[in-house]
C-alpha positions as a Markdown table, in Angstrom:
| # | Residue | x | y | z |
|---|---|---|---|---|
| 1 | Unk | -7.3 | -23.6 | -17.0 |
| 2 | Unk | -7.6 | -20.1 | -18.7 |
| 3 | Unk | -10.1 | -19.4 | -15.6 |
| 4 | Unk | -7.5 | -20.1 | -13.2 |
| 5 | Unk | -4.6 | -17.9 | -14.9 |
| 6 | Unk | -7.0 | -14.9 | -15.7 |
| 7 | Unk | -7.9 | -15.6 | -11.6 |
| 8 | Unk | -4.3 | -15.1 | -10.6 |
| 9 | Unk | -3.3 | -12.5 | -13.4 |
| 10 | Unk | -6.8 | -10.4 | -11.4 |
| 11 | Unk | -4.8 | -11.3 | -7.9 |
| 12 | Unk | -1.3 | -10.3 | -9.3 |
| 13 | Unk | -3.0 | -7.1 | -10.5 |
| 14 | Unk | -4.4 | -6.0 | -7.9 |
| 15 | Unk | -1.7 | -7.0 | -5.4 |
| 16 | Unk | 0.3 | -4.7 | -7.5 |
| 17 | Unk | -2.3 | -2.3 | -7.5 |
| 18 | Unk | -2.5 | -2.3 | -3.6 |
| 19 | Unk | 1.2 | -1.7 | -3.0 |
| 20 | Unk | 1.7 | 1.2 | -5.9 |
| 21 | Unk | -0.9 | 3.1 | -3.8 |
| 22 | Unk | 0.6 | 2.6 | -0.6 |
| 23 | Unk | 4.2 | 3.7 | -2.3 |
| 24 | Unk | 2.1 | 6.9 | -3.4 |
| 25 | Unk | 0.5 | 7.6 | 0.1 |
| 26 | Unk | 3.7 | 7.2 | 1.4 |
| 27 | Unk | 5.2 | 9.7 | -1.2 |
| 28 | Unk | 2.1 | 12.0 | -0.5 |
| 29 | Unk | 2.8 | 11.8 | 3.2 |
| 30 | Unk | 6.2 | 12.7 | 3.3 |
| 31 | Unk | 5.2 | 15.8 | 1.0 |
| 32 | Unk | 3.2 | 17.6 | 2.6 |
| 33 | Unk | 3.1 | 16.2 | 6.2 |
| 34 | Unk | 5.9 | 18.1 | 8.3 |
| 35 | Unk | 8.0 | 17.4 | 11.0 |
| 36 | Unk | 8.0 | 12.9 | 10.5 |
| 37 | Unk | 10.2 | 10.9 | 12.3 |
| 38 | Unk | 12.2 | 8.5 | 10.2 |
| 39 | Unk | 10.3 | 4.7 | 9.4 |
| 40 | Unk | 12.0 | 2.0 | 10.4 |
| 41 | Unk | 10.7 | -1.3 | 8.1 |
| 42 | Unk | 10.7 | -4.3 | 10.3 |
| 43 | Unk | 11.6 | -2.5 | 12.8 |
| 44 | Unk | 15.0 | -2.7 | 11.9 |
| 45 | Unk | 15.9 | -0.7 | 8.5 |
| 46 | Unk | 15.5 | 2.8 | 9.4 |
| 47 | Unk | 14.4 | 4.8 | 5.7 |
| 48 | Unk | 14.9 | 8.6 | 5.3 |
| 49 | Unk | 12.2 | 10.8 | 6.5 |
| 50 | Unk | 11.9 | 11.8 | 2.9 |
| 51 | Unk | 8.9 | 11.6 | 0.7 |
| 52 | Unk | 10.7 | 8.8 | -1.2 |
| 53 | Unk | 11.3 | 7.2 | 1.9 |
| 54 | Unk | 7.9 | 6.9 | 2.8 |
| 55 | Unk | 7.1 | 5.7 | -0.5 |
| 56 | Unk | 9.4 | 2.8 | -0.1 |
| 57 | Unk | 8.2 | 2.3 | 3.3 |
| 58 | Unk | 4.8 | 2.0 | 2.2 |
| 59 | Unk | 5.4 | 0.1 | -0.7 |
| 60 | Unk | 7.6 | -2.5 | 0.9 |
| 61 | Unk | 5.5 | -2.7 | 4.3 |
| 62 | Unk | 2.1 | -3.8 | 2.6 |
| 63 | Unk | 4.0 | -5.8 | 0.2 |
| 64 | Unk | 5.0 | -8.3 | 3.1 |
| 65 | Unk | 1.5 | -7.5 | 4.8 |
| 66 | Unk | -0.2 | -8.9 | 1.8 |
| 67 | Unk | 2.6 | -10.8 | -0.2 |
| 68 | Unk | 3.4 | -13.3 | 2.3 |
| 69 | Unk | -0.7 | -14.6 | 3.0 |
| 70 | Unk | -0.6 | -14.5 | -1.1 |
| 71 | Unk | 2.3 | -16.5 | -1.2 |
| 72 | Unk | 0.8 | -18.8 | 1.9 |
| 73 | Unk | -2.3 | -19.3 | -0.2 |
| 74 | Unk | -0.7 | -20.0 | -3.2 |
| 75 | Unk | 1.2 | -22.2 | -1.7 |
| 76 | Unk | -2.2 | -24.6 | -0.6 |
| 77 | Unk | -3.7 | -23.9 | -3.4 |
| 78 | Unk | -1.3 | -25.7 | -5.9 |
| 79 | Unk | -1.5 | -28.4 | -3.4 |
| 80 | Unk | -4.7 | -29.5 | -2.7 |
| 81 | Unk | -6.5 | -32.6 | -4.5 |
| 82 | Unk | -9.9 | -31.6 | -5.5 |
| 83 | Unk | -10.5 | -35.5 | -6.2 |
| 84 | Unk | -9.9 | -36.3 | -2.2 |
| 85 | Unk | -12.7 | -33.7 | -1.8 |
């Protein structure tokens, strides 16, 4: 068992990882990039074009890009009989 939690802790870390430095690309961009049009996440929620609303744009979009195949694999991964194998 300690293999499998210090495999998911590695995951969790760098999901984490992944979608601090897209909140921080997004910050970056709205700094010094001029003249953006407003994000709209999910097509839907429109953010400021403000370098804190890039930030949250990027943070939130690559957290469902990458959060919901985590979640997905998970999901199968709790579930699957390694004996049936």
């Amino acid at each position: 068992m300690p293999s499998n939690l210090g495999g998911r802790r590695f995951v969790l870390g760098l999901y984490a990882a992944l979608v601090t430095v897209a909140g921080v690309a997004g910050f970056l961009t709205g700094t010094f990039v001029s003249d953006l049009s407003a994000p709209r996440f999910l097509f839907l929620i429109p953010f400021p074009p403000t370098p804190l609303g890039f930030a949250a744009y990027g943070a939130l979009t690559l957290a469902l890009v990458l959060g919901l195949p985590l979640v997905l694999v998970i999901f199968v991964s709790e579930r699957i009989d390694d004996e049936a194998v």
